[in-house]
C-alpha positions in Angstrom: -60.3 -80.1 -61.8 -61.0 -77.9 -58.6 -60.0 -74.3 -58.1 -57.2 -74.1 -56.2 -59.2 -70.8 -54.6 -61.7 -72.7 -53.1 -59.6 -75.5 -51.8 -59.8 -75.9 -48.2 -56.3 -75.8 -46.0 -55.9 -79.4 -44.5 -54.0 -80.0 -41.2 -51.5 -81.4 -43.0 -51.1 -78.0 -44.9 -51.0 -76.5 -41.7 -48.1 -78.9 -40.6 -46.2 -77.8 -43.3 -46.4 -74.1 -42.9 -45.7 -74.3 -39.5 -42.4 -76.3 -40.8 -41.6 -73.7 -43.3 -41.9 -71.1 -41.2 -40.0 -73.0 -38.7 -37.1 -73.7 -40.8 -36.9 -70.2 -42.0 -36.9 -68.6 -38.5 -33.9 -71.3 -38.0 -31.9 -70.0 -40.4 -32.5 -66.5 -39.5 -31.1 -67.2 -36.2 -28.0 -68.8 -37.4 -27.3 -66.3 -39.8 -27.6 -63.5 -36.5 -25.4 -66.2 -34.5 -22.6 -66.3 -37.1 -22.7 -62.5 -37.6 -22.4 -62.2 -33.7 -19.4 -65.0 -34.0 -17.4 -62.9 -36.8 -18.0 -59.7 -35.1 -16.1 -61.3 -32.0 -13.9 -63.0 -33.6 -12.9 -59.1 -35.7 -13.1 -57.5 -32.5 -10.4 -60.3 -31.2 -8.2 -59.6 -34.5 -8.4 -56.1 -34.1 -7.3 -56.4 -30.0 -4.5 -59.0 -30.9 -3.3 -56.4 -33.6 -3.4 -53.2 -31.6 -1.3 -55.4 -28.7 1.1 -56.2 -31.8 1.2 -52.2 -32.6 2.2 -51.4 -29.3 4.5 -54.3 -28.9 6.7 -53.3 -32.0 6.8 -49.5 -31.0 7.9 -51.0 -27.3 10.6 -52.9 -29.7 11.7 -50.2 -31.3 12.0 -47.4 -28.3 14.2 -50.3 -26.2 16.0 -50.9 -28.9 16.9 -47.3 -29.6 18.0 -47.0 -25.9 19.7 -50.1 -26.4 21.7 -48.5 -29.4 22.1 -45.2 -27.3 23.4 -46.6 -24.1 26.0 -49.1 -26.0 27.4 -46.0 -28.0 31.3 -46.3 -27.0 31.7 -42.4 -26.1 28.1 -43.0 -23.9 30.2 -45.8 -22.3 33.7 -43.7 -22.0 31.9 -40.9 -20.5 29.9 -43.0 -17.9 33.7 -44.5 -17.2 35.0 -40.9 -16.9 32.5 -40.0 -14.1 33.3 -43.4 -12.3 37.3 -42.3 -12.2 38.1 -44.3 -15.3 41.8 -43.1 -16.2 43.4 -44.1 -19.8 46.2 -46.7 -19.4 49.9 -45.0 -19.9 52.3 -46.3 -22.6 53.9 -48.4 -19.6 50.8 -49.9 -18.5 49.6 -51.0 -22.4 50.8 -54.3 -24.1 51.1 -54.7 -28.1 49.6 -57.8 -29.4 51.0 -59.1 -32.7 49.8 -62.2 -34.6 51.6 -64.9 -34.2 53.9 -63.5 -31.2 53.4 -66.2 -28.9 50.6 -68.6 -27.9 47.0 -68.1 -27.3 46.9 -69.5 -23.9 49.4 -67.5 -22.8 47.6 -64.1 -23.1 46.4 -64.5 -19.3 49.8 -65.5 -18.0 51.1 -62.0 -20.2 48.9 -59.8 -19.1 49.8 -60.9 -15.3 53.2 -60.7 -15.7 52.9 -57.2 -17.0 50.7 -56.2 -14.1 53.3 -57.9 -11.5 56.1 -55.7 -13.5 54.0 -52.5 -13.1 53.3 -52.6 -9.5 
């Protein structure tokens, strides 16, 4: 049996080092690739999720105006500065239920401005 020690490294040993080491500097480089790929694809999450962030606090700021500006005394006292004038007891009408028909709520209310003038 000869010592493995004093065996001499054929070409074909060689060959297959230079595979092995081959193959191993492969998989190093994919393994940097797909850590470049996630850290791009993190760096897009965390983007998309600050966009989100800002987004929702946009949201929530017009939607505080929103509730502000369609606050009924906001609304009487924008009217107020615009000459808005509350209606007398002669110019109001009293709806009942069932006093007459739907359709004829336009044709009332004209009749009662025609009586005002």
């Amino acid at each position: 049996m000869p010592n493995n020690a004093a065996r001499k490294n054929t070409p074909k040993d060689y060959i297959r080092t230079l595979l092995f080491v081959c193959l191993i500097g492969v998989l190093c480089a994919g393994i940097i690739l797909i850590s470049a790929y996630t850290a791009n694809a993190q760096y897009n999450i965390n983007r998309i999720n600050n966009r989100c962030a800002q987004l929702e606090s946009e949201i929530a700021d017009i939607s505080a105006r929103l509730q502000r500006e369609t606050n009924i005394t906001v609304i009487e006292a924008k009217a107020a500065e615009l000459g808005m004038l509350y209606p007398t007891f002669r110019q109001t009408i009293t709806l009942t239920a069932g006093s007459g028909d739907a359709t004829d709520l336009a044709a009332a209310l004209k009749t009662v401005a025609l009586q005002t003038e």
